[in-house]
C-alpha positions as a LaTeX table, in Angstrom:
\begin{tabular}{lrrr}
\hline
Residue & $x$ (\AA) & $y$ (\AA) & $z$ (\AA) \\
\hline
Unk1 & 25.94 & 104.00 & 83.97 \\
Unk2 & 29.32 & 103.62 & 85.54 \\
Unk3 & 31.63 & 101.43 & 84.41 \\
Unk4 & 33.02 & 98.31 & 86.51 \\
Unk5 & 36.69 & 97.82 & 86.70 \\
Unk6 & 37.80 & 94.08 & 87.59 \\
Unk7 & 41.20 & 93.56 & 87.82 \\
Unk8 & 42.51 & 90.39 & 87.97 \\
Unk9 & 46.02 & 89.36 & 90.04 \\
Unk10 & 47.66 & 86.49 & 89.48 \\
Unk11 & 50.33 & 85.04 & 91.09 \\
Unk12 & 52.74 & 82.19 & 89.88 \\
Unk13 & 54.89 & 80.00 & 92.52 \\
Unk14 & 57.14 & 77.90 & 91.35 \\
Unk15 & 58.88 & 74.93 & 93.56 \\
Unk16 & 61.58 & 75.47 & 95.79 \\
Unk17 & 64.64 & 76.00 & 93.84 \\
Unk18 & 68.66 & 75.61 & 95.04 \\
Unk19 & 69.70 & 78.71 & 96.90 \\
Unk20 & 72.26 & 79.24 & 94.08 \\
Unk21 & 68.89 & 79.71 & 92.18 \\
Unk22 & 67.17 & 81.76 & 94.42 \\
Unk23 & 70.22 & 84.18 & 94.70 \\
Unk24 & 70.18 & 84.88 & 90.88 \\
Unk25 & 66.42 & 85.68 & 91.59 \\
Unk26 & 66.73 & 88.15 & 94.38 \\
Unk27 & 69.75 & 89.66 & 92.17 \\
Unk28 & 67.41 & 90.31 & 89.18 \\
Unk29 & 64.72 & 91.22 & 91.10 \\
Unk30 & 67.47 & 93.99 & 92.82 \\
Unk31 & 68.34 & 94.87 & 89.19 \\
Unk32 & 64.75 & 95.40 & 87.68 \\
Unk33 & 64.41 & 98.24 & 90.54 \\
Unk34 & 62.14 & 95.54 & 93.14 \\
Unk35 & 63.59 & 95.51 & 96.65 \\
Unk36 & 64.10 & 91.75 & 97.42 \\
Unk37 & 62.78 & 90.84 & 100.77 \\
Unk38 & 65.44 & 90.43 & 103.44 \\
Unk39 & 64.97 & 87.22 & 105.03 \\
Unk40 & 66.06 & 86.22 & 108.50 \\
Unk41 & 69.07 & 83.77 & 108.47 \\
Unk42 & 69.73 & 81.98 & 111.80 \\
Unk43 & 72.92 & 83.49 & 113.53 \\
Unk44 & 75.81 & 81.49 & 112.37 \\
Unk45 & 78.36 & 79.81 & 114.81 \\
Unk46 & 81.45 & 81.21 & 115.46 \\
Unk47 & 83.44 & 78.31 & 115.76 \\
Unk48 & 82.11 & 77.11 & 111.57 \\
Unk49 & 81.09 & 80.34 & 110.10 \\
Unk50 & 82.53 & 79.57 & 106.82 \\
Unk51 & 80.13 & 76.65 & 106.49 \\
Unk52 & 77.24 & 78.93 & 107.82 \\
Unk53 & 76.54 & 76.39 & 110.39 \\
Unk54 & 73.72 & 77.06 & 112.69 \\
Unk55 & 73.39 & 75.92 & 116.43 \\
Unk56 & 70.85 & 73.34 & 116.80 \\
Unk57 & 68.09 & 74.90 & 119.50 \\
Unk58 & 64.30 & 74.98 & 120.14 \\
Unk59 & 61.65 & 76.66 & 117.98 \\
Unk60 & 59.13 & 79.17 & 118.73 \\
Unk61 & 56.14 & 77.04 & 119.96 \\
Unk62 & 53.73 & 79.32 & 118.80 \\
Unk63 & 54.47 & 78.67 & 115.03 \\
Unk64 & 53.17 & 75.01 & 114.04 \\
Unk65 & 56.20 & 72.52 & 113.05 \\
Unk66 & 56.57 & 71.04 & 109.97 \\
Unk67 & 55.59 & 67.09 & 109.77 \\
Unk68 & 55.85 & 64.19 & 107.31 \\
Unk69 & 58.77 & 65.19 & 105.64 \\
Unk70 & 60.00 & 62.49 & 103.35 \\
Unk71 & 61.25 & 62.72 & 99.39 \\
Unk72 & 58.91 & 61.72 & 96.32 \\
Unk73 & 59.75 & 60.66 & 92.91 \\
Unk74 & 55.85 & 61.18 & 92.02 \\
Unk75 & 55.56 & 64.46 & 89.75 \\
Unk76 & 52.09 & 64.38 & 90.34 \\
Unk77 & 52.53 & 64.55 & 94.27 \\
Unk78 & 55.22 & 67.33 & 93.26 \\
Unk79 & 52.69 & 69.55 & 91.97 \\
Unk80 & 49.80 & 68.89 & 94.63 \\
Unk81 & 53.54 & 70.22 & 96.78 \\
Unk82 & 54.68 & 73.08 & 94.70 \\
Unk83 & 51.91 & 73.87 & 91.72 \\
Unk84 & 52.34 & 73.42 & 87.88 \\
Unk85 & 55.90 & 74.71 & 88.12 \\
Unk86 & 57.17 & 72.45 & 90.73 \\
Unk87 & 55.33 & 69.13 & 89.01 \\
Unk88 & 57.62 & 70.73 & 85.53 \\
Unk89 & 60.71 & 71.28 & 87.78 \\
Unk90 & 61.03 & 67.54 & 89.24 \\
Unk91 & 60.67 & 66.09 & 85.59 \\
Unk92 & 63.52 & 68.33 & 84.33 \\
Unk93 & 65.55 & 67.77 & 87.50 \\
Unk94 & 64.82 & 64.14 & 89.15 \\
Unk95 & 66.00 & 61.84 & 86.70 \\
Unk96 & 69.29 & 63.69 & 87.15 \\
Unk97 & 69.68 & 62.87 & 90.17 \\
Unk98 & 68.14 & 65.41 & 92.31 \\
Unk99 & 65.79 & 65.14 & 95.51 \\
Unk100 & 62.43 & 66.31 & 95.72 \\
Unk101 & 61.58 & 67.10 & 99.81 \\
Unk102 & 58.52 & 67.46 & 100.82 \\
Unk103 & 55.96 & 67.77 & 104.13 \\
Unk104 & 52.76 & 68.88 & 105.11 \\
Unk105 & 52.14 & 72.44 & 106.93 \\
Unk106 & 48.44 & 73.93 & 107.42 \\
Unk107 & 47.78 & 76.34 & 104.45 \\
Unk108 & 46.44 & 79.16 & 106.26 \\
Unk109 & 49.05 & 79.92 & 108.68 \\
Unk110 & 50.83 & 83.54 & 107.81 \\
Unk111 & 54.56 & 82.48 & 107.37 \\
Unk112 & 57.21 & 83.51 & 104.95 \\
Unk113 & 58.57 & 80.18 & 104.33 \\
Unk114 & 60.37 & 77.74 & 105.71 \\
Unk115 & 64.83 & 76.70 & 105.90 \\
Unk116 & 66.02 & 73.57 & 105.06 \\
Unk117 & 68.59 & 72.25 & 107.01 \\
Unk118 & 70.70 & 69.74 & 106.75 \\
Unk119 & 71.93 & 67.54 & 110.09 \\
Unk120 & 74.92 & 65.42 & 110.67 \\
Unk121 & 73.15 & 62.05 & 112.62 \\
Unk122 & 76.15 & 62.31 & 114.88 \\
Unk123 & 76.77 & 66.60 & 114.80 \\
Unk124 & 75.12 & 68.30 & 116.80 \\
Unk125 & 74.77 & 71.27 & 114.70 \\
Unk126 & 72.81 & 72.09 & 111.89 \\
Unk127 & 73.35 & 73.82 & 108.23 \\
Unk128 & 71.08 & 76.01 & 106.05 \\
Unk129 & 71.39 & 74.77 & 102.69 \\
Unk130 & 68.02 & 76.14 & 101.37 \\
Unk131 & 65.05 & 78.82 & 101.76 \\
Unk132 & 61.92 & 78.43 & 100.51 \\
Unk133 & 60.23 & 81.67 & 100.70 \\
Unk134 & 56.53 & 81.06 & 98.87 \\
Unk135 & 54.42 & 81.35 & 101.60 \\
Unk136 & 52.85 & 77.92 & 103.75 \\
Unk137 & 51.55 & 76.75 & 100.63 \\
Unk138 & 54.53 & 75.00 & 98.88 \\
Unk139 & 55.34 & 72.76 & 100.72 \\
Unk140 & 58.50 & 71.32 & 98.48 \\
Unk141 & 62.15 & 71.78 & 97.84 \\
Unk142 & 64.52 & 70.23 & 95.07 \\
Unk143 & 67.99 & 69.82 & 96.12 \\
Unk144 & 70.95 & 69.54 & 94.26 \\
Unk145 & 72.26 & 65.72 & 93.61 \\
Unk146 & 74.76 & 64.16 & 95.88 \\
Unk147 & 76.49 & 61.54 & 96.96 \\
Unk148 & 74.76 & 59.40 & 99.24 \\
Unk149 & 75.82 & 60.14 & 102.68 \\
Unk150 & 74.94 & 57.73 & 105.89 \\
Unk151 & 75.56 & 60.44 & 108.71 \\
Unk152 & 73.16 & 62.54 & 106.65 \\
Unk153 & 69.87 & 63.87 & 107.76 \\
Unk154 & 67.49 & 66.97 & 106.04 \\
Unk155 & 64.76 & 69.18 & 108.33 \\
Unk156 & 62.37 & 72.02 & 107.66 \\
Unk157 & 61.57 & 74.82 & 109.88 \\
Unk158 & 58.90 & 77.35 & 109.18 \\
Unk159 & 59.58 & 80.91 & 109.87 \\
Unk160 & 58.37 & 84.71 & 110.03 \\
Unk161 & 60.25 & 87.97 & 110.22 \\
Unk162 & 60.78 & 87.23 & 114.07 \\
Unk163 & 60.10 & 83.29 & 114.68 \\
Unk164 & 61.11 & 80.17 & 113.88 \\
Unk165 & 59.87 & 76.74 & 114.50 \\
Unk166 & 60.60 & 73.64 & 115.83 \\
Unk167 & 62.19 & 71.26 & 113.80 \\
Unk168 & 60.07 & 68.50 & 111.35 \\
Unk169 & 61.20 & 65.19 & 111.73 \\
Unk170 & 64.37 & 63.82 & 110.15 \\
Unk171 & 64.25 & 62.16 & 106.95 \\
Unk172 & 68.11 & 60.84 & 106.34 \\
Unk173 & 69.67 & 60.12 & 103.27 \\
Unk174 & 71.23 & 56.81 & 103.84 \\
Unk175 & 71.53 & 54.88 & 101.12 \\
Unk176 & 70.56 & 56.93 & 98.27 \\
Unk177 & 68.28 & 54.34 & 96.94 \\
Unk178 & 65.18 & 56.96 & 96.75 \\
Unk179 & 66.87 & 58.95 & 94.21 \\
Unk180 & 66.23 & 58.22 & 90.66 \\
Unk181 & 68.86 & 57.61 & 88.10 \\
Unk182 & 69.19 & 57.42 & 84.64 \\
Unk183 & 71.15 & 54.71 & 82.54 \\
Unk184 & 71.82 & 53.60 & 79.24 \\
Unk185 & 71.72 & 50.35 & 77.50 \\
Unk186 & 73.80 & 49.10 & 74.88 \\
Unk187 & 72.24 & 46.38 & 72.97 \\
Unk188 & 73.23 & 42.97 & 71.33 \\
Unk189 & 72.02 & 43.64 & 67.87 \\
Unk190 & 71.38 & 41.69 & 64.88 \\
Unk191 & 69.84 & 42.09 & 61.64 \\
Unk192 & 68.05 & 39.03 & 59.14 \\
Unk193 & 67.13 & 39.32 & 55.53 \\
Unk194 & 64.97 & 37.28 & 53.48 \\
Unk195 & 65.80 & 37.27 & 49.66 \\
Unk196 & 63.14 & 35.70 & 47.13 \\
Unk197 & 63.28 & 35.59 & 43.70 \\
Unk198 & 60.40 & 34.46 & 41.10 \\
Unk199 & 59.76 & 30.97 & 41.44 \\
Unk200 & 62.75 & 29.83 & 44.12 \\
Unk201 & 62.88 & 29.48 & 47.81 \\
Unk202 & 63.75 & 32.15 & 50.34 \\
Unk203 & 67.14 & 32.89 & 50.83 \\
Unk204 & 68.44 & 33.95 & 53.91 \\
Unk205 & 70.89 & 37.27 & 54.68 \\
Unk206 & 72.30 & 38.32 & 57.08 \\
Unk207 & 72.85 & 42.45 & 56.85 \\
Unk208 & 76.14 & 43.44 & 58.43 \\
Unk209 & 74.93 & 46.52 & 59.68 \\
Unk210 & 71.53 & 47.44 & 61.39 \\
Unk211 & 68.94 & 47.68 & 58.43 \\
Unk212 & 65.44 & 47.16 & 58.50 \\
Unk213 & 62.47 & 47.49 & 55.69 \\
Unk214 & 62.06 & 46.31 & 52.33 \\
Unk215 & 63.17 & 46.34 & 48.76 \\
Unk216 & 60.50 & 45.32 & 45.54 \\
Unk217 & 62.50 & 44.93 & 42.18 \\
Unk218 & 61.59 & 43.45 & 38.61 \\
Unk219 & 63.26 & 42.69 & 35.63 \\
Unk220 & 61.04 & 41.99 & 32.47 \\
Unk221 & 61.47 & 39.16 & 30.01 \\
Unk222 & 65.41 & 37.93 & 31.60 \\
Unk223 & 63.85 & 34.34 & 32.52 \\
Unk224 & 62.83 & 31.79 & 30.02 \\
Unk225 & 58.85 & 31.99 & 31.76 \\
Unk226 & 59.04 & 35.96 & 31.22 \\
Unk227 & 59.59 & 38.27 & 34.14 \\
Unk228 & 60.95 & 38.05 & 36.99 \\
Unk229 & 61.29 & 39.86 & 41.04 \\
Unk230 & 63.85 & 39.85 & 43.38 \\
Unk231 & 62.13 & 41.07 & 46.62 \\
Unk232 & 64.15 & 41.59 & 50.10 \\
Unk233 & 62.72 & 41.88 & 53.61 \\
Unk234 & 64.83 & 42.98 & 56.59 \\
Unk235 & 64.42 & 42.81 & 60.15 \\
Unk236 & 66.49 & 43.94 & 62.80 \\
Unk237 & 66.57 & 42.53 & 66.79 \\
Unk238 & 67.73 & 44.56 & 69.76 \\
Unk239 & 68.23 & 42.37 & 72.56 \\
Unk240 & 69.33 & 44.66 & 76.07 \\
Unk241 & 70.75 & 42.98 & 79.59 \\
Unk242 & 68.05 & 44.37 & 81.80 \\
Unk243 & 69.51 & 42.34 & 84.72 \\
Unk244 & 70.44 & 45.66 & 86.95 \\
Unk245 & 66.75 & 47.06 & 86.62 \\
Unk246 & 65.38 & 43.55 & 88.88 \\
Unk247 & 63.10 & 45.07 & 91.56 \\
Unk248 & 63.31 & 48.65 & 90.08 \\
Unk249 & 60.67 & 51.38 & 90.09 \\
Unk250 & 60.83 & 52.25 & 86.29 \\
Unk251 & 59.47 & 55.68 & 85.93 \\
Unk252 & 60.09 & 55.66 & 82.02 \\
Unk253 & 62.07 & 54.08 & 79.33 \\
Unk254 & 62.83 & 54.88 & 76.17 \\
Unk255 & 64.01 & 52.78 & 72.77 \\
Unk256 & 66.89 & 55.34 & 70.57 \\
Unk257 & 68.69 & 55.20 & 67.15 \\
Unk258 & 69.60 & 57.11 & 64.55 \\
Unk259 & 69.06 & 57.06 & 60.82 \\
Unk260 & 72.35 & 56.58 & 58.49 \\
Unk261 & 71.10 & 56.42 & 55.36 \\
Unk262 & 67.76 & 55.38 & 53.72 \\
Unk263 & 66.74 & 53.85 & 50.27 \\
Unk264 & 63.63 & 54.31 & 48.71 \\
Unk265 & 64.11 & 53.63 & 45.25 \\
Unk266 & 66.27 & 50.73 & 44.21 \\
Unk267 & 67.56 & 48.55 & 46.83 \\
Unk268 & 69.51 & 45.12 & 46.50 \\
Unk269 & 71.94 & 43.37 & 49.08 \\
Unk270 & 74.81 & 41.45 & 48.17 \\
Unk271 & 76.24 & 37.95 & 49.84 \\
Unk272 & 78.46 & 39.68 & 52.20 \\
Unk273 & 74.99 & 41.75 & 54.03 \\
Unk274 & 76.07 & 45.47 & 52.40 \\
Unk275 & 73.97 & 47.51 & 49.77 \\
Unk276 & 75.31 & 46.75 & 46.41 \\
Unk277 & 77.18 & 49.64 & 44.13 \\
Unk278 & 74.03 & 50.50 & 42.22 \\
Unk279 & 71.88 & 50.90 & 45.66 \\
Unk280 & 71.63 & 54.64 & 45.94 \\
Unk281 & 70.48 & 56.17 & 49.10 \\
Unk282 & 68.70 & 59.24 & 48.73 \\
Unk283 & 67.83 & 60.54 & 52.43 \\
Unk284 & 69.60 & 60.30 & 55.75 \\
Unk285 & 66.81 & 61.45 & 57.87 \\
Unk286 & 63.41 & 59.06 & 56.64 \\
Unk287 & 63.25 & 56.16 & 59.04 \\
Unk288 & 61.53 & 52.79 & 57.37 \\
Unk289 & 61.19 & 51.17 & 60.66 \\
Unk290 & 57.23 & 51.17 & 60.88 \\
Unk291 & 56.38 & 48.35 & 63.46 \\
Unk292 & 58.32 & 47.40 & 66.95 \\
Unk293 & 57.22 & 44.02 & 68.11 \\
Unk294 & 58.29 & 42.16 & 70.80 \\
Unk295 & 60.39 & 39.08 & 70.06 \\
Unk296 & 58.48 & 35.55 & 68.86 \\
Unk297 & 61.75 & 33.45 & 70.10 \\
Unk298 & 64.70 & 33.20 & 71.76 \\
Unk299 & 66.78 & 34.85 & 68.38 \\
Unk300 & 69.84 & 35.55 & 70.25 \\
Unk301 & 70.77 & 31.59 & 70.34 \\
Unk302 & 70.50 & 31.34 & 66.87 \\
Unk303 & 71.09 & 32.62 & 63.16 \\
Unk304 & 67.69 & 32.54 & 61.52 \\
Unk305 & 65.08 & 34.75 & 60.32 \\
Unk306 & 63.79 & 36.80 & 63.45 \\
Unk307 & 60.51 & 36.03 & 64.73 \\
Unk308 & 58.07 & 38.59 & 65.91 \\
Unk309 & 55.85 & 38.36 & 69.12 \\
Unk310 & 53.04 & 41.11 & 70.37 \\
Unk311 & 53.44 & 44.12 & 68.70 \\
Unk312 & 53.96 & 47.10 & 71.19 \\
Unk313 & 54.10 & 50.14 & 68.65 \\
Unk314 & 53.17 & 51.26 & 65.35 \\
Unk315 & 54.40 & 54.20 & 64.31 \\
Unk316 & 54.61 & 54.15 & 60.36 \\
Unk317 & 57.31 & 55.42 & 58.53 \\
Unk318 & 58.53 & 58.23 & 60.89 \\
Unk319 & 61.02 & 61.46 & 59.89 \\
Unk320 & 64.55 & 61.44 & 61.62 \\
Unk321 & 66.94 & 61.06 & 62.16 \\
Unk322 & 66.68 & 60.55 & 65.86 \\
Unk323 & 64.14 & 58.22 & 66.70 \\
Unk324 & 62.88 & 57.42 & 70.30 \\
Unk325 & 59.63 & 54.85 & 71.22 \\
Unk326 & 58.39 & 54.77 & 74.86 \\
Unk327 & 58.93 & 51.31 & 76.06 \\
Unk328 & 57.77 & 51.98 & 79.80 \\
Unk329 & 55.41 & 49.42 & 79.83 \\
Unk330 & 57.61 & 46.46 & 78.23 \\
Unk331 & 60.62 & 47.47 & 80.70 \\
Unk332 & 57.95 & 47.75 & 83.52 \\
Unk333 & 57.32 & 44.18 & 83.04 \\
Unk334 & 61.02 & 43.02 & 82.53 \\
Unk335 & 61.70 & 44.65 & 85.74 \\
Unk336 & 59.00 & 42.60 & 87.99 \\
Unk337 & 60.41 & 39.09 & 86.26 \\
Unk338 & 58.76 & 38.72 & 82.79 \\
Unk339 & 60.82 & 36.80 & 80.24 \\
Unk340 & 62.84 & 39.25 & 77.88 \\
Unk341 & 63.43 & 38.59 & 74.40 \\
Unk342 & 64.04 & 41.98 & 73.09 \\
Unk343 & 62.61 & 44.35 & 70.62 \\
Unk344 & 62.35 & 43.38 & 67.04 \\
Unk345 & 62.06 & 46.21 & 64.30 \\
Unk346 & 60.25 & 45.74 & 61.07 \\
Unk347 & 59.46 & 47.69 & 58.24 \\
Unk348 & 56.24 & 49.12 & 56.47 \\
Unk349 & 55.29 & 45.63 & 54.67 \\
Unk350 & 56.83 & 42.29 & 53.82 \\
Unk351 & 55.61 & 40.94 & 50.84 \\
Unk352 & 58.05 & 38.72 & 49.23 \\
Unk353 & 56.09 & 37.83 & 46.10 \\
Unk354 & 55.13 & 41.23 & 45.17 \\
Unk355 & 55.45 & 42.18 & 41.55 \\
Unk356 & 56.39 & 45.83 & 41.47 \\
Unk357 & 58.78 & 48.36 & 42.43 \\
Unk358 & 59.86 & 50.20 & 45.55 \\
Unk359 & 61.53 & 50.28 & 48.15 \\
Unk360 & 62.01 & 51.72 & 51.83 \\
Unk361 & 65.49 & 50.33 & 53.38 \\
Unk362 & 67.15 & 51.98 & 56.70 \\
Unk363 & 70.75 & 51.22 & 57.44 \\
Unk364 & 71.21 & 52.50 & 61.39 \\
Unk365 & 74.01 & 53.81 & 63.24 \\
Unk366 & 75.21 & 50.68 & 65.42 \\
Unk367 & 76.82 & 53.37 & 68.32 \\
Unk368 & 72.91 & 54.85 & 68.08 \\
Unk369 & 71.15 & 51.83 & 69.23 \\
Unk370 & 70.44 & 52.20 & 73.23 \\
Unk371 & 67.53 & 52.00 & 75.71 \\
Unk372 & 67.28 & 54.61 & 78.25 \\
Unk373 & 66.46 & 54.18 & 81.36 \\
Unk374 & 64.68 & 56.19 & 84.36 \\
Unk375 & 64.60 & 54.17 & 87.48 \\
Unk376 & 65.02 & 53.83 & 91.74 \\
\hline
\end{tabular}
């Protein structure tokens, strides 16, 4: 019996890439011994050469023009563009700033690629700032970020070894209003304690840096009814001015900090909010922050004990010492007009009466605390 041979090819596109990009391609593609294909550039105008400047003139009618050309900030539509790579490339590229182009051209037509050019609203020539050369299939192109320019204007030709086609419609970068950006909040902070000891009322603290968790200690036979606990719980609020995000498309956001130090053994605050002498931290990377809640009140107008509202994550104690929570959905809401009262952090457990020992503390770095922001 003879044997059957099946081979399988596979072929990978990724999404249009700057032609800065594209030339380190074709040079490692020289390099590895592969010819790169020579692709026809548009004959430049003498009067602008150095700007590779192309005279604006009609297409080849008997190539279809591109249409619908227009930017996205979808990664899922990037991918239905470009494939799996292109869908990876706008994640990693968008929220810095870049633009994702894209249009529709039928699939089965036998083109090379397709130029994009960009047009001055009031020049009337045109300049080749990128070539896609993947076929008729991807249908995408990330350029590099910049500045928002009113007399600007972007259009994609499709071409073949001896044609080119009409122009796609214009689709001008104005305002710069579809591109996304990224930003990052600084918080007003602050941090509440509760202190109880056997058989008193709570005591309020107020910690003077950002600590949340909580701190179980006993002392046997000091009182005159026998023994005796002096239990701490700590909160800490995170209040952020989401004013400039009003109206915004918020494609993710995310709460940060970092872990300073962490006690879990013996844990006591003094009067002025610090970690007494005989508080020993023992790691800098355990986080004790176990539950992020929304806030119960308005605890920026006041001094108390912070109040918890809906919780929006539960993470347990987590391992450091960066620490980031997806707050999409929260911001999302803040965003479209819903009432902000910040985050509030709390530890593992609060009981105040317990009669043990133990502890799990987290002082933060201040500088750390931020919310960052993907929007347009």
């Amino acid at each position: 019996m003879r044997p059957t041979f099946i081979i399988f090819t596979i072929a990978v596109s990724l999404c249009a890439l700057p032609a800065s990009v594209a030339a380190q391609h074709r040079t490692a593609r020289s390099a590895s011994g592969m010819t790169a294909p020579q692709l026809p550039q548009p004959p430049a105008a003498s009067s602008d050469t150095l700007h590779d400047r192309v005279q604006d003139r009609p297409g080849d009618a008997q190539l279809p023009t591109p249409t619908g050309l227009t930017n996205t900030n979808d990664y899922a539509q990037c991918t239905q563009h470009g494939g799996l790579g292109a869908g990876f490339a706008c994640k990693a590229s968008l929220p810095g700033g870049s633009m994702a182009l894209i249009w529709q051209y039928p699939p089965r037509v036998q083109i090379i690629g397709f130029h994009i050019y960009i047009l001055g609203i009031t020049d009337p020539h045109r300049l080749l700032v990128d070539t896609q050369a993947l076929g008729a299939a991807t249908t995408i192109a990330i350029m590099d970020p910049q500045a928002p320019n009113p007399a600007r204007c972007y259009a994609v030709t499709a071409f073949t070894a001896s044609e080119e086609s009409d122009l796609s419609n214009l689709f001008c970068d104005t305002t710069g209003a579809h591109l996304m950006r990224k930003i990052n909040l600084l918080p007003n902070w602050r941090s509440s304690g509760l202190l109880n000891v056997t058989k008193r009322n709570e005591v309020p603290r107020s910690p003077s840096t950002p600590m949340v968790g909580y701190a179980y200690n006993t002392d046997r036979g000091i009182t005159a009814s026998g023994d005796a606990y002096v239990n701490f719980a700590l909160r800490t609020g995170m209040m952020f001015d989401v004013t400039s995000l009003k109206g915004q498309q918020i494609v993710s956001a995310t709460l940060k900090m970092e872990v300073n130090r962490t006690w879990t053994n013996r844990f006591m605050l003094d009067d002025g909010g610090a970690a007494t002498t005989d508080s020993l931290p023992d790691s800098h990377t355990k986080s004790c922050t176990a539950k992020f809640f929304l806030g119960g009140d308005r605890w920026t107008n006041n001094a108390d004990w912070i109040e918890a509202g809906a919780l929006i994550a539960e993470t347990g104690v987590a391992d450091g010492p960066d620490i980031s929570i997806d707050v999409t959905k929260t911001v999302r809401a803040w965003a479209s007009g819903k009432e902000n009262r910040g985050f509030v952090l709390e530890g593992e457990e609060e009981n105040l009466t317990a009669f043990t020992e133990g502890a799990c503390v987290t002082q933060y770095l201040p500088e750390s605390l931020q919310l960052t922001v993907v929007s347009y």
